[in-house]
C-alpha positions in Angstrom: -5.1 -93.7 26.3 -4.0 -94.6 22.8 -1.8 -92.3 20.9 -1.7 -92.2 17.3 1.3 -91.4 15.6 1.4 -89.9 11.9 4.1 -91.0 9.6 6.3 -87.7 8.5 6.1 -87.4 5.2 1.9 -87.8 5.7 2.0 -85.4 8.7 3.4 -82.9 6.7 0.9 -82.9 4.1 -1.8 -82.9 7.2 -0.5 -79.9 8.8 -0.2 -77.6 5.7 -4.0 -78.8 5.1 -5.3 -78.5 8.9 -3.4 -76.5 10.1 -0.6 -76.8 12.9 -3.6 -77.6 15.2 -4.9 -80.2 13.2 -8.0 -79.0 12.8 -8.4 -75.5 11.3 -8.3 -75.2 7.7 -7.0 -71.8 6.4 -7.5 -70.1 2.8 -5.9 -67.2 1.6 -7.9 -64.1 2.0 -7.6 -63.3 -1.7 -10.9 -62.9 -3.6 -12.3 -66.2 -6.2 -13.5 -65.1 -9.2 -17.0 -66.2 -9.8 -17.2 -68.8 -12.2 -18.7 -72.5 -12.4 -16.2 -73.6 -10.2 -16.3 -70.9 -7.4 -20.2 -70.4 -7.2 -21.7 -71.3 -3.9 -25.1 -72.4 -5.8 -24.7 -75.2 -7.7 -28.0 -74.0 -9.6 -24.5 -71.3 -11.1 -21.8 -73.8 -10.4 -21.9 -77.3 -11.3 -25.3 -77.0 -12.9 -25.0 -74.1 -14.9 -25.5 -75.4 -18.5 -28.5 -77.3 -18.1 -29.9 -73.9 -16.6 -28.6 -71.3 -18.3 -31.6 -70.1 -20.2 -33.1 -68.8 -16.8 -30.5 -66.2 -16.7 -32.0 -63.5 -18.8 -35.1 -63.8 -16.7 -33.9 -64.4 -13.6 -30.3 -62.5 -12.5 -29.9 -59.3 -11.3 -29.0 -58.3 -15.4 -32.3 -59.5 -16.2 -34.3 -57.8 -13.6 -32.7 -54.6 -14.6 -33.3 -55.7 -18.3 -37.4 -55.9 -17.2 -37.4 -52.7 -14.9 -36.3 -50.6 -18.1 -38.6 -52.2 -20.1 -41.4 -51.6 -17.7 -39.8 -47.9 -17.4 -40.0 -47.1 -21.4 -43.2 -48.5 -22.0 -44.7 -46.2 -19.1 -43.3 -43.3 -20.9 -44.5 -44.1 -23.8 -47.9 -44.6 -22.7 -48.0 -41.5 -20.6 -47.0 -40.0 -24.3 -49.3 -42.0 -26.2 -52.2 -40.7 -23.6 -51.0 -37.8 -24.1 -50.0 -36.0 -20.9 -50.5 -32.4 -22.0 -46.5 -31.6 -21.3 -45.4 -35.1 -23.8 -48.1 -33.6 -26.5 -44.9 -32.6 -28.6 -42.4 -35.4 -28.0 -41.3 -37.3 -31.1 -42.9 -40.8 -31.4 -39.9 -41.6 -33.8 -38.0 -41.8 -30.7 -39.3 -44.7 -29.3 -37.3 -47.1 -31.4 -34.5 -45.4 -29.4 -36.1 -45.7 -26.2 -36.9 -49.3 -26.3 -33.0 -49.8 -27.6 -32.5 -49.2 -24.1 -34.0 -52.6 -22.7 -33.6 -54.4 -26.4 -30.2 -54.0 -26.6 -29.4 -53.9 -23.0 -25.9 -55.3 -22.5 -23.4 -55.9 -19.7 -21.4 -52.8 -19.9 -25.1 -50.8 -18.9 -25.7 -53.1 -16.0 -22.6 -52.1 -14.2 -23.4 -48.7 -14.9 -26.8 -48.8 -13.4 -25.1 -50.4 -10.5 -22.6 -48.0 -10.3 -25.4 -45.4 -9.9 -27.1 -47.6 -7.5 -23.8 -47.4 -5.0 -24.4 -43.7 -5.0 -28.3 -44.1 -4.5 -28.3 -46.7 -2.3 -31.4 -47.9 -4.1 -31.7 -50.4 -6.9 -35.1 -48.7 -8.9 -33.9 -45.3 -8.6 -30.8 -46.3 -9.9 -32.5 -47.2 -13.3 -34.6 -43.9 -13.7 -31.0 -42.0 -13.0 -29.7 -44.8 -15.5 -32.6 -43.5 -18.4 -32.6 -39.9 -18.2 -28.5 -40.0 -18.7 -29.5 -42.0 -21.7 -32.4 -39.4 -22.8 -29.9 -36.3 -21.7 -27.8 -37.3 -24.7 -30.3 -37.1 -26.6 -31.1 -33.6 -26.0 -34.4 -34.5 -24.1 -34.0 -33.0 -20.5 -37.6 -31.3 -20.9 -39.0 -34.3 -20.6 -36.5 -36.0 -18.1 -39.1 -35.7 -15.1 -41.8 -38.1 -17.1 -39.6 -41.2 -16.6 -40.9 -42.8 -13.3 -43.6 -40.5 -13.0 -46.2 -40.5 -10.4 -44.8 -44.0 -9.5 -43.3 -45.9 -6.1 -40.2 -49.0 -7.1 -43.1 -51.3 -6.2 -45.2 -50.2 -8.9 -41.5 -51.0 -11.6 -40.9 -54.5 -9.5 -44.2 -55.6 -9.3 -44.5 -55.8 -13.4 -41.4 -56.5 -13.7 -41.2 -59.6 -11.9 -44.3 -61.0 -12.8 -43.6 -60.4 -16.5 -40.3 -61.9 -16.8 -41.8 -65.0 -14.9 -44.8 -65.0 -17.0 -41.7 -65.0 -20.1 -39.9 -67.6 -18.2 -42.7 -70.4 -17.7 -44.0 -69.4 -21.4 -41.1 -69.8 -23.1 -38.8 -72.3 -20.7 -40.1 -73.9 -18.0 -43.4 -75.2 -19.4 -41.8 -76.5 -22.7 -39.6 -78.9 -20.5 -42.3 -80.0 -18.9 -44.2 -80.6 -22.2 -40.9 -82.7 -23.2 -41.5 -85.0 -20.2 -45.0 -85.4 -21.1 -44.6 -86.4 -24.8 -41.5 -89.0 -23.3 -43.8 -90.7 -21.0 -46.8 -90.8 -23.6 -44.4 -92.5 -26.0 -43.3 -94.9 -23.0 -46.8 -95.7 -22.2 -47.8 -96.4 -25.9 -44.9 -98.5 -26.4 -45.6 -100.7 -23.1 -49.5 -100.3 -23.3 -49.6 -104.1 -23.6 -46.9 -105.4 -21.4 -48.4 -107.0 -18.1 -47.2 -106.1 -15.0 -47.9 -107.5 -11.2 -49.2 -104.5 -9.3 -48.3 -104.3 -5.7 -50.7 -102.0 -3.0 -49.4 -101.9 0.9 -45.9 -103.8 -1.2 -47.6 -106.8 -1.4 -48.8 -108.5 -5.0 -52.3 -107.1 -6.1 -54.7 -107.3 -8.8 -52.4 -107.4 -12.6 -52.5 -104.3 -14.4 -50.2 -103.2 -17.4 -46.7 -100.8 -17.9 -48.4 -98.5 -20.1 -51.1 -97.4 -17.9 -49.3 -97.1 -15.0 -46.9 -94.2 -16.5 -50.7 -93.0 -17.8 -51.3 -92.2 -14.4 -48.8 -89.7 -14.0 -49.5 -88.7 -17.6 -53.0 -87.7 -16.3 -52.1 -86.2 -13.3 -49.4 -84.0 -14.6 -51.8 -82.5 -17.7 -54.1 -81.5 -15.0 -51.4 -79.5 -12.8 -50.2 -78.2 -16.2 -53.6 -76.6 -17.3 -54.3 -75.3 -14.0 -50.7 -73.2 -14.4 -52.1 -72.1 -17.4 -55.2 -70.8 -16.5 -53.3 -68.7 -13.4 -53.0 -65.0 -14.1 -49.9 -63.2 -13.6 -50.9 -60.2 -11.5 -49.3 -57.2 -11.0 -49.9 -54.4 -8.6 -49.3 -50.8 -10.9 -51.0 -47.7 -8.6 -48.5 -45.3 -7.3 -46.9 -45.2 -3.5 -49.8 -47.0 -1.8 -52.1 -47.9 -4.6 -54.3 -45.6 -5.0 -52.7 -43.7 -7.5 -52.3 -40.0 -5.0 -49.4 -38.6 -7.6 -51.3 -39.3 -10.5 -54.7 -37.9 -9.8 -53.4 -34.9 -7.7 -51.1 -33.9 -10.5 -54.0 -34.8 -13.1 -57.3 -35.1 -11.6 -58.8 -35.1 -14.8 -57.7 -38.5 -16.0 -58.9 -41.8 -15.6 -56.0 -43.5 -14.2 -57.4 -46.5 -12.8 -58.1 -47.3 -16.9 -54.7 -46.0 -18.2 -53.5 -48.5 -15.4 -55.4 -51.4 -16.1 -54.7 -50.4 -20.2 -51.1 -50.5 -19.7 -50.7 -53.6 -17.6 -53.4 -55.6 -19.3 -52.9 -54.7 -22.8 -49.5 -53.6 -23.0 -47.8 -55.8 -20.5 -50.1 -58.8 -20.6 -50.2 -59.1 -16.9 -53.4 -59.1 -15.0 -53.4 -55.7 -12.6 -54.7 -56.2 -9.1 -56.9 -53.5 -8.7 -57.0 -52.8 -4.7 -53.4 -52.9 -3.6 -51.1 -51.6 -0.7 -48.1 -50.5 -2.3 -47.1 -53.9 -2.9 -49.2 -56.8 -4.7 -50.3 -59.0 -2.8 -48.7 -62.0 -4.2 -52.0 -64.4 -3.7 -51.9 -65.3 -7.6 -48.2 -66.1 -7.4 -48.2 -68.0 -4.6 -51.1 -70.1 -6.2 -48.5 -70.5 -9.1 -45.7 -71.2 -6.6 -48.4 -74.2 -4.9 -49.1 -75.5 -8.2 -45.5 -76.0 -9.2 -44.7 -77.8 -5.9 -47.6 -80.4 -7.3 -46.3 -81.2 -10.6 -42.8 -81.6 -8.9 -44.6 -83.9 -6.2 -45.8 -86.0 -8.7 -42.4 -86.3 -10.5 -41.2 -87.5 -7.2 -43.6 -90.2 -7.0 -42.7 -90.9 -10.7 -38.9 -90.9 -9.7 -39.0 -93.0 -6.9 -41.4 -95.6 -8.7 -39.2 -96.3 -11.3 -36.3 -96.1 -9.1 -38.1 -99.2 -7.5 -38.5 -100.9 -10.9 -35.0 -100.6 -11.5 -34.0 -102.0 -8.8 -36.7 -105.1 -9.0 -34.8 -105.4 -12.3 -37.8 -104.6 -14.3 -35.9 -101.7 -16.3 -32.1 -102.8 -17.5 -30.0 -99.6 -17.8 -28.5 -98.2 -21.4 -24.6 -97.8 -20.7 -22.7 -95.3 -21.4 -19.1 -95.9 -22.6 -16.8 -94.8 -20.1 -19.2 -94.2 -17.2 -18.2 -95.7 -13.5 -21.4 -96.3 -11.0 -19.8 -97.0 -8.4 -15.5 -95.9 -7.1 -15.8 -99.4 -5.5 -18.1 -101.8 -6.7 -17.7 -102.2 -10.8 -20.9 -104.3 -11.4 -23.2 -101.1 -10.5 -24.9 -99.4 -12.9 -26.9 -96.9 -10.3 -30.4 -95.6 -10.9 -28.4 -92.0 -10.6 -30.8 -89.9 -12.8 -33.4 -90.1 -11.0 -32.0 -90.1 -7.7 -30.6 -87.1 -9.3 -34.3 -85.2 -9.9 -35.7 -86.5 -7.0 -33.2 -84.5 -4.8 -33.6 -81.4 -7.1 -37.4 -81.5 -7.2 -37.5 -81.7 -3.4 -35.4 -78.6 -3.6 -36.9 -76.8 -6.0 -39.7 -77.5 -3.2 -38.9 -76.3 -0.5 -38.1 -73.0 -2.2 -41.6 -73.0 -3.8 -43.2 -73.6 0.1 -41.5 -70.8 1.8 -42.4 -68.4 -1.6 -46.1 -69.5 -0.8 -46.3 -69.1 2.6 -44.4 -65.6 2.9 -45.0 -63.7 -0.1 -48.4 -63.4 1.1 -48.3 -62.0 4.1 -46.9 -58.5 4.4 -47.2 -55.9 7.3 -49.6 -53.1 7.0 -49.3 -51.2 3.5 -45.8 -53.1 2.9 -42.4 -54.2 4.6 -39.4 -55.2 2.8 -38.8 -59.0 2.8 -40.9 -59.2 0.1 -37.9 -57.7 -1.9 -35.1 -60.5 -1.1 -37.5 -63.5 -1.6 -38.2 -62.3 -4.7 -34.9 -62.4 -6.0 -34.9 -66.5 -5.1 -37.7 -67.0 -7.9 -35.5 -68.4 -10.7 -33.7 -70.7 -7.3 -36.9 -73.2 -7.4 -37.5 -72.9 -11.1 -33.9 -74.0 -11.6 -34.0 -76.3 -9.7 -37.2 -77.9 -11.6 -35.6 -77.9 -14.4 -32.5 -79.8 -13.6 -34.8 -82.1 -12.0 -36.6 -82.4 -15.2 -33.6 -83.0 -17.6 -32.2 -85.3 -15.2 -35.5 -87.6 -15.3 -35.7 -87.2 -19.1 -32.2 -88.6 -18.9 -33.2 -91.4 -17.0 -35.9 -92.1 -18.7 -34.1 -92.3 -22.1 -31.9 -95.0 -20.6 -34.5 -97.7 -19.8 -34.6 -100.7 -21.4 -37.7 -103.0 -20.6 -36.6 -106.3 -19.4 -39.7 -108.3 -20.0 -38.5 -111.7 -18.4 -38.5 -110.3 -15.5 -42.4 -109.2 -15.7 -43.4 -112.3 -16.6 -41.1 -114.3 -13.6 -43.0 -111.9 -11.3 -46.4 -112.4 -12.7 -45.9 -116.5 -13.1 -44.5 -116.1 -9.5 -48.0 -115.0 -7.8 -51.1 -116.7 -9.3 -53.0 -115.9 -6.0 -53.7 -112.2 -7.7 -56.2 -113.9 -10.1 -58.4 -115.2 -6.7 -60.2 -111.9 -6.9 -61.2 -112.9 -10.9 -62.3 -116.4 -9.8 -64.7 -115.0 -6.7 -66.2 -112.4 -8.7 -67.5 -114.9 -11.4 -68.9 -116.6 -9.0 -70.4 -114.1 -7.2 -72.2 -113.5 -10.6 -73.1 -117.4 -10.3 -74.5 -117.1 -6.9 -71.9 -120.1 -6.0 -71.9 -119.7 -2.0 -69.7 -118.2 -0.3 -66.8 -117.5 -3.3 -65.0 -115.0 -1.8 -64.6 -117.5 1.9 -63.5 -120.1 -0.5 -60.6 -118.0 -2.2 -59.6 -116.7 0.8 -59.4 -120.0 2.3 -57.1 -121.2 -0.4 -54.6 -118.7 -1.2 -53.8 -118.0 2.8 -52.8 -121.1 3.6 -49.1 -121.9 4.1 -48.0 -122.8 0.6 -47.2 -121.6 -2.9 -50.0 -120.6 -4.8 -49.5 -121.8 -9.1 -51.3 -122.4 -11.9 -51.4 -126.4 -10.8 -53.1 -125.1 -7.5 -55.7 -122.7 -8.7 -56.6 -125.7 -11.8 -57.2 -128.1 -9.1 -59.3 -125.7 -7.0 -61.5 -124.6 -10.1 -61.7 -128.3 -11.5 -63.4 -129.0 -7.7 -65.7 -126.4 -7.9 -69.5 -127.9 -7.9 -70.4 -125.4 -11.6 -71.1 -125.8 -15.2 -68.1 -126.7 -17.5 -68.8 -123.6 -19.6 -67.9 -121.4 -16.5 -65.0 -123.8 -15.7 -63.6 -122.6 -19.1 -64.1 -119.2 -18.4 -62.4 -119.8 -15.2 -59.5 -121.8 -16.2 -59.1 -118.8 -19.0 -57.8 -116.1 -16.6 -54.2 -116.1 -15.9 -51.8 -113.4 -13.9 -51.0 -112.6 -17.6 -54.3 -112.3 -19.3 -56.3 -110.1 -15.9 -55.4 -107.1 -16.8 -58.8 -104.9 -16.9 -59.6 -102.6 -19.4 
């Protein structure tokens, strides 16, 4: 048995670290403040800049923001009906009212969640939070109209929808826009430049730069319009969706139209119109599915151009000052898109469990529906680290063109399929035996080798030329 003996001065250090037993580790009990530093996430912590603009959609201060929005404008629509009992409420309030959600600030969040410690429950908590604010006002006959005739779901289910709806519109699908006009800019610059493609890893059929970062153009402006054409539904019809309060209460009123009215119209949501008391969350789980696409095909992107990179196709820009590796100073790593790769498969994974569970609820409703909610802005943040990260990468390549041509010069056997298909067209027998028999023997195939094999060929000078015409450089399609 070997026993390893710790010098004193470093044993010291290791003990107040470890512990006396050399393994615990012990912190003090006192509380960290939450800051960049101290959040567990690093979607709050480390990455908090780059997604920052998520916060008023996506924290707890922004879902209260939303629920009193969704609160006022329900009053005021119950007024604007009018419910007989609001006939005489002052419409010059409403500028008021929607000051609530408009100028909502910090010091009102903590007092809606002070309420909510007494309540024990988060929705409540904002209708207690609005009639204190309408009680100053010297409104308490009309107190009982805020959150009438509804269940929380009816508050979270527009809510949420809305400030994701607000979210993609005015965040999320602009930065993926920006990655879309970067790559079209890439792929017009290096529309011409030649490139070997490889298929199984092995040297294929030439093809050039710029269309190859068309293919993810493509593909990522058809993910992008079917986002778009996705409705953001929302469930709005009392405790179990069939609007019971309202119509007992009213019986007389269409409420099925004053509900579609308000969500529609007012909200710009699309209401479900046969619900439990929750929505059913098929539309956002398409949204959630769709998402996890366009991130799929970044990843492909990402790891592509990673490859490049590392065939030396793609120099890097450096940056003064920057260190890629703590041992190895030559390295200038591919980190940016490593960097969005990881986040993307994050952002993911998030997106596949929202898909798969939000669905599925039992009978008329159970509550998990309510915490996985809250995780919406975790994948979207993710995403869009993942996105800045690539258009950082992106803005660092530099094309190194002698290393496309070495690679195409390198591999003349790609332009065998040219030379069998012309004659195939010339009915020369058996073209495609003869190429194969050529370029699979044991030796280098170059420009010497396939000039002697067409100069042998029993056909008319004039094809010859045409023959002798195509190059790795020049057989690039169309």
């Amino acid at each position: 048995m070997r026993c390893f003996i710790l010098p004193k001065a470093f044993s010291s250090v290791f003990y107040q670290i470890f512990g006396m037993d050399g393994v615990s580790l012990h912190f003090s009990n006192q509380a960290m403040q939450l800051n960049t530093l101290t959040a567990i996430s690093p979607v709050d912590g480390r990455y908090r800049r780059q997604v920052e603009k998520l916060a008023p959609y996506f924290s707890e201060f922004g879902l209260i923001r939303y629920r009193i929005r969704i609160e006022v404008e329900y009053f005021i629509a119950l007024c604007e009906l009018p419910l007989p009992q609001l006939e005489g409420f002052d419409k010059t309030i409403y500028a008021d009212l929607r000051a609530l959600y408009l100028d909502f600030t910090e010091a009102d969040a903590l007092r809606i969640k002070e309420i909510e410690s007494v309540t024990n429950h988060d929705v409540k908590a904002v209708e207690y939070f609005i009639k204190e604010k309408l009680k100053d006002k010297q409104l308490d006959s009309y107190l009982e109209f805020i959150h009438f005739g509804l269940t929380s779901q009816d508050v979270n289910n527009t809510s949420i929808p809305l400030s994701l709806k607000e979210a993609i519109t005015d965040e999320i699908l602009p930065t993926f826009e920006e990655v879309v006009v970067k790559l079209k800019a890439l792929a017009e610059e290096w529309k011409h430049i030649p490139m070997l493609a490889r298929t199984h890893g092995q040297p294929a059929s030439p093809t050039r730069l710029g269309k190859e970062f068309g293919v993810f153009i493509e593909r990522l402006e058809k993910q992008l319009l079917m986002i778009q054409a996705i409705p953001y539904a929302a469930k709005f019809g009392g405790a179990t969706g069939n609007f019971n309060a309202h119509h007992v209460a009213y019986p007389d009123i269409d409420w099925v139209a004053f509900g579609n009215n308000f969500v529609n119209e007012t909200l710009g949501l699309s209401r479900s119109q046969l619900t439990t008391q929750i929505e059913h969350y098929d539309m956002l789980a398409a949204l959630m599915d769709t998402f996890k696409r366009l991130n799929t095909i970044l990843i492909d992107l990402n790891r592509d151009v990673w490859t490049y990179v590392s065939m030396e196709y793609f120099k890097q820009k450096i940056k003064a000052g920057e260190v890629g590796s703590s041992a190895m100073p030559h390295k200038v790593n591919p980190i940016d898109f490593e960097n969005s790769e990881g986040n993307l498969g994050i952002a993911n994974a998030v997106f596949e469990h929202l898909s798969a569970k939000l669905p599925i609820s039992r009978l008329q409703r159970d509550l998990t529906d309510s915490t996985v909610l809250r995780n919406l802005g975790v994948p979207l943040g993710h995403t869009i680290i993942g996105l800045k990260a690539l258009l950082r990468g992106l803005g660092k390549l530099e094309l190194n063109e002698t290393a496309f041509y070495a690679d195409l010069d390198n591999n003349w056997a790609v332009v065998a399929e040219a030379i069998q298909t012309i004659l195939r067209r010339e009915a020369y027998p058996q073209p495609y035996e003869a190429l194969k028999a050529l370029t699979r023997k044991n030796e280098k195939i170059t420009s010497n080798t396939i000039a002697e094999f067409i100069d042998c060929l029993e056909v008319s000078e004039a094809i010859k030329e045409e023959l002798r015409a195509i190059s790795p450089f020049s057989y690039t399609g169309v």
